[in-house]
C-alpha positions as CSV (number, residue, x, y, z in Angstrom):
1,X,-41.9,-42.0,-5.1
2,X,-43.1,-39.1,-3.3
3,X,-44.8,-38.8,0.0
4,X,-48.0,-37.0,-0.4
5,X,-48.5,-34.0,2.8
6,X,-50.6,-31.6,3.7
7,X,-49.2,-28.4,2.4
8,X,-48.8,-26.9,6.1
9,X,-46.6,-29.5,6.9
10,X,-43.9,-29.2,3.5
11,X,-43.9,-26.1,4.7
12,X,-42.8,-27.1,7.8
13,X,-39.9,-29.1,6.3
14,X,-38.9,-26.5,4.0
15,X,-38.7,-23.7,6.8
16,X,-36.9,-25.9,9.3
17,X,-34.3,-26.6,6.5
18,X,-33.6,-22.5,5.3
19,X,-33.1,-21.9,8.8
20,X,-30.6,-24.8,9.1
21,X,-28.7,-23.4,6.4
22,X,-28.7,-19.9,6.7
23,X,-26.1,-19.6,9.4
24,X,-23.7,-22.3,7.4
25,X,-20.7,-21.0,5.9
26,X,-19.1,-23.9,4.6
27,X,-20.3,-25.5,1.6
28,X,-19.8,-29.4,2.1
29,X,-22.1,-29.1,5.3
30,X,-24.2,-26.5,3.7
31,X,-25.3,-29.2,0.8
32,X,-25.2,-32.0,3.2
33,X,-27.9,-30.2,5.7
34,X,-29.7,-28.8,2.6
35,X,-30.3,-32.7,1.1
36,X,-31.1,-34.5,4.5
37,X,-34.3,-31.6,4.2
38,X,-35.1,-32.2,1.3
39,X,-35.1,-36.3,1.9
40,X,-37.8,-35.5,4.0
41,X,-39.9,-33.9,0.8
42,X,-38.3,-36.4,-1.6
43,X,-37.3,-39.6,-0.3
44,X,-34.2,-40.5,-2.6
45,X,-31.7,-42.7,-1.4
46,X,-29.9,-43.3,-4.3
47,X,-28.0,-40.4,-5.6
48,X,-24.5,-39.2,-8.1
49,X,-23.3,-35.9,-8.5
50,X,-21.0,-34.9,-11.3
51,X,-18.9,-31.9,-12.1
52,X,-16.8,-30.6,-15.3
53,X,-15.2,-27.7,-12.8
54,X,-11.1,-27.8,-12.8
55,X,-10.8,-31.0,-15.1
56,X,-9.9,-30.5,-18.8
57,X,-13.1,-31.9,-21.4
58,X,-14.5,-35.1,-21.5
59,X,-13.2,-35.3,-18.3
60,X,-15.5,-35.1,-15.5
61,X,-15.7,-35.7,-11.9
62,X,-18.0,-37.6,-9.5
63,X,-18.3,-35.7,-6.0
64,X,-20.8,-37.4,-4.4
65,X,-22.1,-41.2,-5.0
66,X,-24.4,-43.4,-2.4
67,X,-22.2,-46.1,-3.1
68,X,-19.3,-44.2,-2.0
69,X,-17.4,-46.3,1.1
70,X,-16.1,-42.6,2.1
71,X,-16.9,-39.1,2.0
72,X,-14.6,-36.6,0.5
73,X,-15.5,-32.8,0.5
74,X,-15.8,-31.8,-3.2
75,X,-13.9,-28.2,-2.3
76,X,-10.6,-29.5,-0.4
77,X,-10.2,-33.2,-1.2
78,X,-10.5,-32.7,-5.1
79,X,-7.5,-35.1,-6.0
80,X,-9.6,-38.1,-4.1
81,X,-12.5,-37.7,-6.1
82,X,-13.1,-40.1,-8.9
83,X,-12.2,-38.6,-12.7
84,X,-13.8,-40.2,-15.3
85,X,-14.2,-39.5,-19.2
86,X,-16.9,-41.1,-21.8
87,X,-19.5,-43.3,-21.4
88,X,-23.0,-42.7,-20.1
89,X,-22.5,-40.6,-17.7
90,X,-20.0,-38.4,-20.0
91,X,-23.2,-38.0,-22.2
92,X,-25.0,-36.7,-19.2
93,X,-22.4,-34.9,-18.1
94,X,-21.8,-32.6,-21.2
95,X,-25.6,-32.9,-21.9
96,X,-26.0,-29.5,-20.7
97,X,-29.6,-30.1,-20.4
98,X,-31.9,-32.4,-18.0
99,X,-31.5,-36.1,-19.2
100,X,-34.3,-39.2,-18.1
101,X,-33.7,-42.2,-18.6
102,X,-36.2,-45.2,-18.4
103,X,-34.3,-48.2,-19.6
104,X,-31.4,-47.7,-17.8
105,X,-30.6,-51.4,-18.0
106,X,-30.5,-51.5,-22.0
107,X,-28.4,-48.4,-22.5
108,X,-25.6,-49.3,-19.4
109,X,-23.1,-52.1,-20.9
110,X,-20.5,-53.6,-18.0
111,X,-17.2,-51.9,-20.1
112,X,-19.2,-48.3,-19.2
113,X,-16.9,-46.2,-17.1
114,X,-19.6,-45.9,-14.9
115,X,-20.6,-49.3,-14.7
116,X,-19.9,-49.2,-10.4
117,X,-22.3,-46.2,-9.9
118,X,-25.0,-47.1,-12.0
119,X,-25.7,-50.6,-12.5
120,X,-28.6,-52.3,-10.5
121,X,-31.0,-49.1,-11.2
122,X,-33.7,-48.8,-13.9
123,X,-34.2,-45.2,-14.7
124,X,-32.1,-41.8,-13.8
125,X,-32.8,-38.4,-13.4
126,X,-29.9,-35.8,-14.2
127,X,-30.5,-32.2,-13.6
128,X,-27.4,-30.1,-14.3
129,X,-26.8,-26.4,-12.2
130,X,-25.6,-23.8,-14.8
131,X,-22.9,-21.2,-14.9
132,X,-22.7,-18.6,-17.8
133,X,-25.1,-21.8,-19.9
134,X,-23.0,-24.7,-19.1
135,X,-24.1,-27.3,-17.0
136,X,-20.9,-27.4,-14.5
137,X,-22.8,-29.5,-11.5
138,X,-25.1,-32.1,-12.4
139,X,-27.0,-33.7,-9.5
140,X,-28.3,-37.7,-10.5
141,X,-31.6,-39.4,-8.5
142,X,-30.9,-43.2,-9.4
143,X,-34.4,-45.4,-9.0
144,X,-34.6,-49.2,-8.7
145,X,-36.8,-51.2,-10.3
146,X,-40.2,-50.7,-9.1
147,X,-39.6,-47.2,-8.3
148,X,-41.3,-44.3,-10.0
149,X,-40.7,-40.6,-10.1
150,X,-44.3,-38.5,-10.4
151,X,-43.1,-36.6,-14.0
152,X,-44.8,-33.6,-13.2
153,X,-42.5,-32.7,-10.1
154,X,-39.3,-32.7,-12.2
155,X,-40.0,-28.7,-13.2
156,X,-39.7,-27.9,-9.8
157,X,-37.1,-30.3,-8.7
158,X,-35.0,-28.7,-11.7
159,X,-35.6,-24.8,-10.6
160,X,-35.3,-25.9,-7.4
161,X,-31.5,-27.7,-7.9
162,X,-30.3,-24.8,-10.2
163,X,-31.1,-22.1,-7.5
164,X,-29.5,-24.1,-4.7
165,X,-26.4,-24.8,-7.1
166,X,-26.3,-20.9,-7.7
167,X,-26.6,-20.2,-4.0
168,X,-23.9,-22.3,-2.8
169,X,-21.5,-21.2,-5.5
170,X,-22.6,-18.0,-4.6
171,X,-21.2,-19.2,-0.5
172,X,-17.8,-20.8,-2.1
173,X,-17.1,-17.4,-4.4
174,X,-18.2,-15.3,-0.6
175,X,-15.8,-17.2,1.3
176,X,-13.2,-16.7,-1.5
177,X,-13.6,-13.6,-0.9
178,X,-13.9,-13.0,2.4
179,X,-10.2,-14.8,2.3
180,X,-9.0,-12.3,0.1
181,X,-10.3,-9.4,1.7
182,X,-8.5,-10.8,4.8
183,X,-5.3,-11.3,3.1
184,X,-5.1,-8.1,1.6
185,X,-6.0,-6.6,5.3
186,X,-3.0,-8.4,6.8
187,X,-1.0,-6.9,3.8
188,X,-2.3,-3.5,3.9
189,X,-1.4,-3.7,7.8
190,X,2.0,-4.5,7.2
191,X,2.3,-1.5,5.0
192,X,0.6,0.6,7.8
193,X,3.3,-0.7,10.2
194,X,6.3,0.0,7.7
195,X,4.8,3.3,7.2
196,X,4.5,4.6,10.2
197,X,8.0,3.0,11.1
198,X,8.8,5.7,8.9
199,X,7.6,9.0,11.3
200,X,9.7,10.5,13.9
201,X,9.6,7.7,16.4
202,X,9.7,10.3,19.5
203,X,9.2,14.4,18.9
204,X,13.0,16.1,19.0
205,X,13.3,18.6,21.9
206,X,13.4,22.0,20.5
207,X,14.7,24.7,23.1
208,X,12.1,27.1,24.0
209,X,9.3,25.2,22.3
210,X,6.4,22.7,23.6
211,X,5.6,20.5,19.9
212,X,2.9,17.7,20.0
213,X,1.7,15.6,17.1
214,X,-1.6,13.5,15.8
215,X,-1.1,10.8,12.6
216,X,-4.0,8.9,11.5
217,X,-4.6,7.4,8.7
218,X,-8.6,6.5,6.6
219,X,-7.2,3.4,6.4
220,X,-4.7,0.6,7.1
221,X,-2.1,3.0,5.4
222,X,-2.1,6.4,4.0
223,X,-0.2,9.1,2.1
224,X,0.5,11.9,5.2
225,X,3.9,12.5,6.3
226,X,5.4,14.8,8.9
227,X,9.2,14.9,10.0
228,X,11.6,16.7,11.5
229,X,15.3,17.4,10.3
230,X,17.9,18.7,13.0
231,X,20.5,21.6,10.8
232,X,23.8,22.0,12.4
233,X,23.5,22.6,15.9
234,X,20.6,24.8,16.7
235,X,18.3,24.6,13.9
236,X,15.5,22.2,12.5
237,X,13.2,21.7,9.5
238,X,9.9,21.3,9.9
239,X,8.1,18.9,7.5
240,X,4.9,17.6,6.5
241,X,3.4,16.8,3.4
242,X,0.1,15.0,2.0
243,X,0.3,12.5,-1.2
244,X,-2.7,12.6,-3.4
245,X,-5.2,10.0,-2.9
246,X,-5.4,6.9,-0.1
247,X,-4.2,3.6,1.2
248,X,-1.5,1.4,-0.5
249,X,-0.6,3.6,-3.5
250,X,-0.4,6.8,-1.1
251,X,1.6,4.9,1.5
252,X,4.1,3.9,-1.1
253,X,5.0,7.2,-2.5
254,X,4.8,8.9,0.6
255,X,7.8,6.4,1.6
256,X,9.5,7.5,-1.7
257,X,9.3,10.9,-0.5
258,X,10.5,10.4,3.0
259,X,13.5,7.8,1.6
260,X,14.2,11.2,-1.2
261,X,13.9,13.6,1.7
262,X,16.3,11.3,3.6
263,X,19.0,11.0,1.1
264,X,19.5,14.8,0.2
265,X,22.8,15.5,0.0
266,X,24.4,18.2,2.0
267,X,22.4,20.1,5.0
268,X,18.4,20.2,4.3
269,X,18.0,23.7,3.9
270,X,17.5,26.6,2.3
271,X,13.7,25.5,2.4
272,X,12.6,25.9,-1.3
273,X,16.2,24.1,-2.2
274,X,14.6,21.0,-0.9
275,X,11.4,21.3,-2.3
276,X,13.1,21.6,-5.6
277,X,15.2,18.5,-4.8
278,X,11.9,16.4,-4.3
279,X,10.1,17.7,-7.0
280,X,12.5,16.8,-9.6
281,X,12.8,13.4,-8.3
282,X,9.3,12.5,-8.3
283,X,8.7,14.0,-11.2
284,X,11.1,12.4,-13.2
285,X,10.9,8.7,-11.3
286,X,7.8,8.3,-9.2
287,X,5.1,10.4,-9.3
288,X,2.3,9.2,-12.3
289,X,-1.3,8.3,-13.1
290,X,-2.0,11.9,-11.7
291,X,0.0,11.5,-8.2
292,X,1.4,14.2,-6.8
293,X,2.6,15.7,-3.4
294,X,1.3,18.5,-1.2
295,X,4.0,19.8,1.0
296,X,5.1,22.8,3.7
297,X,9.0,22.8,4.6
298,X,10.4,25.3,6.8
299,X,14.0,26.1,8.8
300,X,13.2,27.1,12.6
301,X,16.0,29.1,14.4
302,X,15.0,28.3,17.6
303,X,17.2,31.3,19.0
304,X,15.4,33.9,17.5
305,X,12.0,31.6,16.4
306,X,12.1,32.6,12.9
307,X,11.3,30.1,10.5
308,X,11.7,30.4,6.3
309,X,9.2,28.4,4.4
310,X,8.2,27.5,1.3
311,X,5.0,25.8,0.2
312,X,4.1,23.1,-3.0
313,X,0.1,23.8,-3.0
314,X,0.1,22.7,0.8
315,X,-2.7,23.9,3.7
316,X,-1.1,27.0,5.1
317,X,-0.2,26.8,8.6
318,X,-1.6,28.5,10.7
319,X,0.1,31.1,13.6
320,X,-1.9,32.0,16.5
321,X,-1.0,35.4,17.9
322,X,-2.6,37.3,21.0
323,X,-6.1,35.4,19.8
324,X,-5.4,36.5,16.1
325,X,-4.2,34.0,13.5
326,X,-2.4,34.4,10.6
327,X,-1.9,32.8,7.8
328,X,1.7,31.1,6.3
329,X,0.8,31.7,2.5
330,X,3.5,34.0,0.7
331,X,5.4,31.3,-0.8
332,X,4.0,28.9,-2.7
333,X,4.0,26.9,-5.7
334,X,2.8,23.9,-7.7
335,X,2.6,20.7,-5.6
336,X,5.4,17.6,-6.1
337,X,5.3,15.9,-9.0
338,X,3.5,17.6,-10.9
339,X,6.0,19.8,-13.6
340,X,9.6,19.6,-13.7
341,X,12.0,22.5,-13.4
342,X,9.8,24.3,-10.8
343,X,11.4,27.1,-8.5
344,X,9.8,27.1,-4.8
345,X,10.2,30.7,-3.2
346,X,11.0,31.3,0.2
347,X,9.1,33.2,2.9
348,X,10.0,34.3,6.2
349,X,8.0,34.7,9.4
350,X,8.7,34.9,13.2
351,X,7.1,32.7,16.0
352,X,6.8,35.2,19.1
353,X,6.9,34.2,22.5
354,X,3.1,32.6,23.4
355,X,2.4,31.9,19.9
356,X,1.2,28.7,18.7
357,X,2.3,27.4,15.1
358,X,-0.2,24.3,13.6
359,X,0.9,22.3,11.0
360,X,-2.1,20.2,9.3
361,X,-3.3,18.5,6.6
362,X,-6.4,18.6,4.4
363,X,-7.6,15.7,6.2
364,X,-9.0,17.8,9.1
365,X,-10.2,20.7,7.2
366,X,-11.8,18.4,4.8
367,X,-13.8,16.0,7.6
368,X,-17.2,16.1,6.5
369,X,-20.4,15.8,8.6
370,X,-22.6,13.2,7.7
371,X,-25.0,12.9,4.8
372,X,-27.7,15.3,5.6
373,X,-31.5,14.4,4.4
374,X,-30.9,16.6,1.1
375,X,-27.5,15.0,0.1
376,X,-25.5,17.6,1.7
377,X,-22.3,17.7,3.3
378,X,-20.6,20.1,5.3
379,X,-16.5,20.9,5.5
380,X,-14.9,21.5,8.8
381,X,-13.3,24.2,6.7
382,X,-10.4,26.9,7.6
383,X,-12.8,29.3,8.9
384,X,-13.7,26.6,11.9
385,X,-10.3,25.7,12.7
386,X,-9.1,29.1,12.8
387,X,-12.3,30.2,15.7
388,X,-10.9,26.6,17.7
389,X,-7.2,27.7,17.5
390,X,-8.1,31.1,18.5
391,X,-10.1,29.9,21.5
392,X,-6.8,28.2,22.9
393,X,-4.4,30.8,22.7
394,X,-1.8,30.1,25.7
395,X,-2.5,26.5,26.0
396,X,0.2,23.7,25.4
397,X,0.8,22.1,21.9
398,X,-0.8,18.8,23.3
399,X,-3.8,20.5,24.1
400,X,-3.8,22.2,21.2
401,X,-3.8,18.7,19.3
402,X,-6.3,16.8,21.8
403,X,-9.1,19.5,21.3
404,X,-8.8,19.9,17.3
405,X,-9.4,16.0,17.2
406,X,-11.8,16.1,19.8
407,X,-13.8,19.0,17.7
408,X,-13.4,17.2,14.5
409,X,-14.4,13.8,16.0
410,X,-17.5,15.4,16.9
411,X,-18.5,17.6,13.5
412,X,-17.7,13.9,12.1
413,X,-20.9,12.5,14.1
414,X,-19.5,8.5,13.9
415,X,-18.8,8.9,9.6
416,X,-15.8,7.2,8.9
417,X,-13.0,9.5,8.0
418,X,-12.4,10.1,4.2
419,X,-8.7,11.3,4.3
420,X,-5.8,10.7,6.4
421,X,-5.5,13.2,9.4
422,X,-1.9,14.6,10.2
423,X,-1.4,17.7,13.0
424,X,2.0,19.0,14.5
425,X,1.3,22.0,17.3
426,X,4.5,24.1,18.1
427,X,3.9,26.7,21.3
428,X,7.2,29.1,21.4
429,X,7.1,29.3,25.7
430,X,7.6,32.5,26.9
């Protein structure tokens, strides 16, 4: 039954046909491309192929048959393939083990379900493709009379069959996934959008003050939040915060904390008032499996540029002052969500003419270099960001912004970001 060839030229064949393959991603034509190779190793032209997948026992399935009229793609036209329970090929089918048969003739009887596909040949060959021990797939080589198959080859032809069967349900469960992936993308997108829906869609206008802001988050979505609350008629709270951990679960409890911030009752302010306000509804509502809120919330009298603050285990900002900065850390507390019934004290400080307040998150002091040949890692750090602000004392907030990102783009080196990435620059002009 089998051509005898030099082994330089099977080799031929058999490279020829991987490289067919290997740029296929759909199934149906990857088997289809794989078997017209492999006729040209072993000529079969008589073939069945069973399966047990998606139909309940003793059901099975035939997916492919050379006496089929039509072709239907085992994967999307399932409900055109024949279903068939019993007989012969029910005994091959649940065999779950490779199954010759000489006499076909004797055993096949005209009432056998199977009659269509099988009568006319005189010997099969079933070789079934195993998941977790169960032949699923069985592939059938029907001969005629007068046809032989060389025994010796079907060792091979079995390892052979069971490794292609794994590798193209290895290319269905890829594509599978690769489909997911791309759903969850388009959903995780979505989210991104909503969220940052949720940020100050323009910065306010604060008299006597030049503010710029940078959002960005390690993925699709994130958990940083900045806003801005106007008080009465002259002045504003400035808010940012930083929910623990990344992408879908950060993004919804960060629009939790914006919709709690939102729906405060009465003016937002005095600062740790609000703080207080959030905690105790995250804590009692929202905030599990660990979650929890960092967060800075001040009141800025524009008139006079002082500001009262209060802290929930946030970055202190920092305040750049004739080249010096300082540090916003006398108030502070427990982050959000964390304990009920916690009091956040109050701080006060004074933005001068010419000084420079920076609002940030962890996700730029955090930003890492990349992995160094030990294993090591290096932190932007405080200590880094404190030299860059001090180097643009006088400069405008959007200046500010541009070279922090710039600086931290460049101690990144190309690694991916590992945290959302939030700044808000306030200059008091002069």
């Amino acid at each position: 039954m089998f051509l005898k060839r030099p082994w330089q030229e099977e080799l031929e064949i058999i490279d020829r046909t991987m490289k067919s393959i290997s740029g296929i991603t759909d199934p149906d034509k990857l088997v289809q491309e794989y078997w017209d190779g492999v006729g040209d190793l072993w000529p079969i032209s008589d073939y069945l192929a069973l399966s047990r997948r998606g139909v309940e026992p003793p059901k099975f399935l035939i997916t492919r048959s050379s006496r089929f009229v039509e072709h239907f793609n085992p994967w999307t036209q399932r409900e055109k393939l024949p279903v068939l329970e019993g007989g012969l090929l029910g005994e091959i089918a649940f065999a779950d083990k490779p199954v010759v048969i000489r006499d076909l003739e004797k055993r096949l009887s005209k009432d056998d379900p199977a009659w269509f596909y099988l009568q006319g040949y005189h010997s099969l060959v079933a070789l079934p493709q195993y998941e977790d021990g169960k032949g699923l797939n069985i592939g059938l080589s029907l001969l005629g009379p007068g046809e032989e198959i060389d025994e010796r080859m079907l060792p091979m032809m079995h390892w052979q069959a069971s490794l292609f069967g794994r590798g193209t349900q290895n290319l269905v469960l890829r594509n599978r996934l690769a489909q997911t992936i791309a759903e969850l993308d388009r959903e995780m997108q979505a989210v991104g959008e909503i969220q940052r829906s949720l940020l100050p869609t323009e910065l306010p206008a604060i008299p006597g003050f030049d503010v710029a802001a940078f959002y960005q988050t390690s993925a699709r979505a994130g958990g940083d939040y900045y806003d801005f609350f106007p008080i009465g008629d002259h002045e504003w709270g400035l808010f940012i915060a930083d929910v623990s951990g990344h992408g879908t679960p950060a993004a919804v409890l960060m629009a939790i904390t914006h919709a709690i911030a939102h729906t405060r009752p009465g003016t937002p302010k005095p600062a740790g008032d609000v703080l207080e306000h959030l905690n105790s509804h995250l804590v009692r509502s929202y905030a599990s499996s660990g979650s929890f809120v960092t967060a800075f919330y001040a009141t800025l009298d524009p008139r006079t540029g002082r500001i009262t603050y209060s802290s929930a285990g946030h970055n202190p900002p920092r305040l750049l002052r004739d080249g010096r900065v300082l540090s916003l850390e006398e108030a502070g507390a427990l982050p959000l969500g964390i304990l009920p019934d916690q009091h956040y004290a109050e701080a006060t400080a004074e933005i001068r003419p010419g000084d420079t307040l920076l609002l940030y998150t962890d996700g730029i002091t955090e930003a890492m270099t990349p992995l160094r040949r030990d294993g090591s890692r290096e932190l932007f750090g405080v200590a880094r960001l404190d030299e860059l602000l001090a180097r643009h004392a006088g400069a405008p907030a959007q200046t500010v912004v541009d070279a922090i990102r710039a600086c931290v783009d460049a101690f990144r080196a190309g690694s991916p970001s590992t945290d959302d990435q939030t700044l808000v620059a306030m200059v008091r002009q002069r």
